[in-house]
C-alpha positions, 0 to 999 in steps of 0.5 A: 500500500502506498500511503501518503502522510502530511505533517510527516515530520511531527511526531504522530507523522513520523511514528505513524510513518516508521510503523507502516514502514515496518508493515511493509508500506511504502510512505511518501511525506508531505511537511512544510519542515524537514523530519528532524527525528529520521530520514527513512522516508521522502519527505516533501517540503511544502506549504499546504496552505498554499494555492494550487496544492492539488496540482503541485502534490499530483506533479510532485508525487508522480514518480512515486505513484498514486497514494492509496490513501492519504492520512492527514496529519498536517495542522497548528495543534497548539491550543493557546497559540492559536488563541492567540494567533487565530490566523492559524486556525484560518491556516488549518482549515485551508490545508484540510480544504486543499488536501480534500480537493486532492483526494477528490480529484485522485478518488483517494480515501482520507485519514483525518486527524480530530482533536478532542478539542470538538467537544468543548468544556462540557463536563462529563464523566466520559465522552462519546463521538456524539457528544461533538458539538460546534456551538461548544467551541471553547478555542480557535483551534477546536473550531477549525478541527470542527470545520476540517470535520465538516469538510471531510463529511461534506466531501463524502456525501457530494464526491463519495469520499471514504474517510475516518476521522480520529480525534485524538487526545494529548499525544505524548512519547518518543519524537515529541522533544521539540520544544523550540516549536511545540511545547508539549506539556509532558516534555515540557515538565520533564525537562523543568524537572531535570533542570530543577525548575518549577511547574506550572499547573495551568489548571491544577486538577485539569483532568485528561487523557493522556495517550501514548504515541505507540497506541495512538498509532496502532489505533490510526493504523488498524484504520488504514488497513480497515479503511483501504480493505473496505472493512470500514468507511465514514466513520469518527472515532474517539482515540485516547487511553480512555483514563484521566489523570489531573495535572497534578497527577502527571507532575507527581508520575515524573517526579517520581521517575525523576527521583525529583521533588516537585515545585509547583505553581498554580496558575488558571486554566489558559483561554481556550483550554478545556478542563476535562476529557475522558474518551470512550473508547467503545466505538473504535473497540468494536469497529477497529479492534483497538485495544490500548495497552499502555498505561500512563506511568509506564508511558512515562517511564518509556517516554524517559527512557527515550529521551535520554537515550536521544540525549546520550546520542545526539547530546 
């Protein structure tokens, strides 16, 4: 199978390149930076926003063939600093719009990468793909994930377009130690901790579901295979651990591993942010088999693990 990943040079893209790599699949990327993490697969460098995509991506690809689907990682997926720079929101959704239109001119399937942003501030015990609601919006960022929604449906009900949609939830493990571009709050506070700084809890028993980037792509993965087999079309799931753990929760894990006392500081929860979300995970389960077997200490620990032996070798 070929497969075509955007955002190839984030974290999710390169893992979720490495695993089907190892499957057997051809990969081709599509990032506007380099991979800085592997260079186990072509990676074109291009701004998805940009008109005329559909074209360029056709010309550009043509050597290696036709996708067989294409899995659309590519997005601005910091929440506050798309509160603060709502232009990228803007910037989301026109590079959702064009990847679409490059589907529909080829006749190819779409992965689609939700947040579980869509579902806003609500405060359930856990939340069901149902549950999505546009008028619950609490951040520029969730809404331009409800609209790459909308535009991934709209696709398949005018031009017939095969999807999945996976909305995804505080992704964390290996390849995510960029914190000159994102910083991702476990990274972050593993790298406070080690440098003997204090924490900031934005919303200290802020509860979420934080999910360990080898489950999270096993559960993309197990959906290409049922998308590209016909198994399974037009379907939006839900793609976490399926557990909560307070902020508090996770500074106390680290420090733990860290062997480190942690210092904390209280701050309110940042605009745009949501306070609680627990997946329920019964769709992708029954559909999809998906299974999550990582737990959040043990992804922790295995997320230390890497970064230090990523340390030792590129330190």
């Amino acid at each position: 199978m070929r497969i075509l990943i955007t955002g190839a040079s984030g974290q999710i893209g390169c893992n979720l390149a490495l695993r089907c790599l190892a499957a057997g699949h051809t990969v081709h990327g599509v990032d506007q930076r380099p991979n800085g993490w592997c260079d186990a697969y072509p990676v074109l460098l291009h701004d998805l926003t940009r008109p005329g995509t559909p074209g360029l991506l056709t010309t550009q690809l043509a050597a290696w063939g036709k996708p067989d689907v294409v899995v659309h990682l590519a997005a601005h997926a910091k929440v506050h600093q798309l509160v603060l720079e709502p232009d990228k929101a803007m910037e989301n959704m026109a590079m959702t719009q064009q990847v679409l239109e490059f589907c529909r001119q080829h006749g190819l399937p779409i992965v689609f990468s939700s947040s579980r942003e869509v579902y806003g501030n609500a405060r359930r015990d856990t939340t069901a793909e149902a549950d999505a609601d546009f008028a619950l919006a609490a951040s520029t960022y969730a809404a331009s994930k409800l609209a790459g929604e909308a535009l991934v449906y709209s696709y398949a009900r005018c031009y017939g377009l095969p999807y999945l949609v996976f909305r995804l939830s505080n992704v964390y493990g290996r390849y995510d130690n960029d914190l000159g571009r994102m910083e991702r709050v476990i990274p972050l506070f593993m790298h406070k901790l080690q440098q003997g700084e204090a924490l900031t809890l934005f919303g200290a028993d802020k509860v979420l579901d934080f999910t360990y980037v080898d489950d999270c792509v096993e559960g993309l993965f197990l959906g290409i295979q049922a998308l590209q087999a016909g198994e399974v079309r037009d379907q939006t799931f839900n793609l976490a651990r399926g557990e909560g753990h307070s902020l508090r929760q996770l500074a106390d894990y680290l420090a733990g591993l860290l062997g480190r006392a942690a210092q904390l500081v209280e701050a309110p929860t940042q605009a745009g942010e949501i306070s609680r979300y627990v997946a329920n995970l019964d769709h992708a389960r029954r559909l999809l088999g998906y299974a999550p077997q990582v737990s959040l200490p043990e992804g922790l620990r295995r997320s230390l693990a890497w970064s230090r032996n990523w340390a030792e070798a590129h330190g």
